[in-house]
mmCIF file of the C-alpha atoms, coordinates in Angstrom:
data_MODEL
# 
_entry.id   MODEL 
# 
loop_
_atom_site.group_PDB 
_atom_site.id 
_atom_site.type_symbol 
_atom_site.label_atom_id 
_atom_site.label_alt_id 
_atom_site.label_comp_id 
_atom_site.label_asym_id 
_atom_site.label_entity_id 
_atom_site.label_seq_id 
_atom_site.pdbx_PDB_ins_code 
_atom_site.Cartn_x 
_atom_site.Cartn_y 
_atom_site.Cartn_z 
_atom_site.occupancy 
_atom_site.B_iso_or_equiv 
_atom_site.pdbx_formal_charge 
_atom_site.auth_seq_id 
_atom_site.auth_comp_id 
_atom_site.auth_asym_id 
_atom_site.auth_atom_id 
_atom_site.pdbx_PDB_model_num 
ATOM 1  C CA . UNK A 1 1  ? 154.355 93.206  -30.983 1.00 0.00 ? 1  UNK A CA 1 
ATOM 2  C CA . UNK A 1 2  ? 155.036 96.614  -31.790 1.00 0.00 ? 2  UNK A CA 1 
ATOM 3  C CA . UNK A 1 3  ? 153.579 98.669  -28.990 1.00 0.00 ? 3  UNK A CA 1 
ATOM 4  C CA . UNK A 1 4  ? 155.918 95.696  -26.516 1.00 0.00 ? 4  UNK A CA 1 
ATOM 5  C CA . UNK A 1 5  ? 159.079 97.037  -27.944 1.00 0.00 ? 5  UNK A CA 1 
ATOM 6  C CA . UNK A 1 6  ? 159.773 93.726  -30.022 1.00 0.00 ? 6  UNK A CA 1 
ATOM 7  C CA . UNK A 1 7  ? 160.085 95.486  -33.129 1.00 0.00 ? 7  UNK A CA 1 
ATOM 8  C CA . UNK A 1 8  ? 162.200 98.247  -33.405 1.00 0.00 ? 8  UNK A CA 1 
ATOM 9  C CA . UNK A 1 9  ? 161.779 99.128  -36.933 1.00 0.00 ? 9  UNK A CA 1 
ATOM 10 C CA . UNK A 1 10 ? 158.344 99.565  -35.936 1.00 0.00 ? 10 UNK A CA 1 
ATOM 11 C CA . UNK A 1 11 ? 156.510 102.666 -34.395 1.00 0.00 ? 11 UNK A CA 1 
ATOM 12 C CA . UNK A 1 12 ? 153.389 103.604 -33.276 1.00 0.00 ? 12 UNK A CA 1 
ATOM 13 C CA . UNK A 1 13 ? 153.142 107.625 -33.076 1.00 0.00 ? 13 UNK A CA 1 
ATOM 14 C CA . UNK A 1 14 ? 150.495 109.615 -30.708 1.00 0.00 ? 14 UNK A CA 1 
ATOM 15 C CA . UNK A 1 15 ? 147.479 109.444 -33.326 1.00 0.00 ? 15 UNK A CA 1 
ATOM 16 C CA . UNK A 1 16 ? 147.781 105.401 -33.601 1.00 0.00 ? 16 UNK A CA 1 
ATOM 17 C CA . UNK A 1 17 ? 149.645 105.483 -36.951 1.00 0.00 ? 17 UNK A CA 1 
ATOM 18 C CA . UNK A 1 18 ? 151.930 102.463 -37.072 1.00 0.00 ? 18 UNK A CA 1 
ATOM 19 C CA . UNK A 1 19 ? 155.153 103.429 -39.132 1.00 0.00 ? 19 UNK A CA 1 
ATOM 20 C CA . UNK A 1 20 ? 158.352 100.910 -40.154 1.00 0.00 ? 20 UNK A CA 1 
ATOM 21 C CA . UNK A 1 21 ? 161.316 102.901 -40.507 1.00 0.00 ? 21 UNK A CA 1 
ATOM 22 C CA . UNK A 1 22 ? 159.585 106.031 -42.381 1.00 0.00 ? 22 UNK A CA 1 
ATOM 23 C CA . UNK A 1 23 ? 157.053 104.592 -44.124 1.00 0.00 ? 23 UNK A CA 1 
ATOM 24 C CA . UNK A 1 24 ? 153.425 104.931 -43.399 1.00 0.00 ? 24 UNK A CA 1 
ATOM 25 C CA . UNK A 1 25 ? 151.782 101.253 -42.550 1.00 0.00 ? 25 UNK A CA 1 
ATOM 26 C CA . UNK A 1 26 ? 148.318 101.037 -44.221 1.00 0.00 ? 26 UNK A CA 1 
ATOM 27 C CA . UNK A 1 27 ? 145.756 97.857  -43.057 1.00 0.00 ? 27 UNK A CA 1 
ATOM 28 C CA . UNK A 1 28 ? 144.934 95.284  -46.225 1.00 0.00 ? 28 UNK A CA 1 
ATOM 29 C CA . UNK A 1 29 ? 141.849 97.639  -47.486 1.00 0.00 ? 29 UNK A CA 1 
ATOM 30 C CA . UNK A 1 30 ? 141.854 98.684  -50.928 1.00 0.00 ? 30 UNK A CA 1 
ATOM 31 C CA . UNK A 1 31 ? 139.552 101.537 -50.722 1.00 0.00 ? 31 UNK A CA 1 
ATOM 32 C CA . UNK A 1 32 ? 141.751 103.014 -47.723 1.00 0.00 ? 32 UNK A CA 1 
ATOM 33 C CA . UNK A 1 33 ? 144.764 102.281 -49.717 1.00 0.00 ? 33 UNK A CA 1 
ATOM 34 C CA . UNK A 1 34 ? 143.649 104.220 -52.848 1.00 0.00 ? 34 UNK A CA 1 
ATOM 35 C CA . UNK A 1 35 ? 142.250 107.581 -50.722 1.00 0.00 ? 35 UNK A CA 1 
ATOM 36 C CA . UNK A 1 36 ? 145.560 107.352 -49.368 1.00 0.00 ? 36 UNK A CA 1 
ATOM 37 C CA . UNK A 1 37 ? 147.455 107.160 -52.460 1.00 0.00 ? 37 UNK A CA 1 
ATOM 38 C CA . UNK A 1 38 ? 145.517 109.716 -54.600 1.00 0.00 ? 38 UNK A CA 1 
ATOM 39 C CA . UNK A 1 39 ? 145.904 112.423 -51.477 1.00 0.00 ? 39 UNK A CA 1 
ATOM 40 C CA . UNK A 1 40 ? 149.633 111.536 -51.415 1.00 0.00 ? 40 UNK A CA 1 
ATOM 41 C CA . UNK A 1 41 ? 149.980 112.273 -54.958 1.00 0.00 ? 41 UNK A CA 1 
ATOM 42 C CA . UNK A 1 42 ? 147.851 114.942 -55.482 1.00 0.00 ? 42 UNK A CA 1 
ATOM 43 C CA . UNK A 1 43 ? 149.243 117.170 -52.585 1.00 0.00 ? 43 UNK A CA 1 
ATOM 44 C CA . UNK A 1 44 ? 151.403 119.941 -53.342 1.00 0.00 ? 44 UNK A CA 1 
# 
């Protein structure tokens, strides 16, 4: 589990957000993963 400590690569920051390494973790749901995607490429 990742809040347990198991896995290291693995973080959880203050908000909730889950994070391996650097990279943002997004759940399995194609409408969240396309907001998220078109705000990460249209942003400055």
């Amino acid at each position: 589990n990742v809040e347990d400590g198991k896995h290291t690569e693995f973080s959880v920051d203050d908000d909730g957000v889950v994070w391996f390494e650097d990279r943002l973790c997004i759940p399995s749901d194609q409408a969240l993963r396309e907001k998220v995607m078109t705000e990460a490429h249209s942003s400055p």
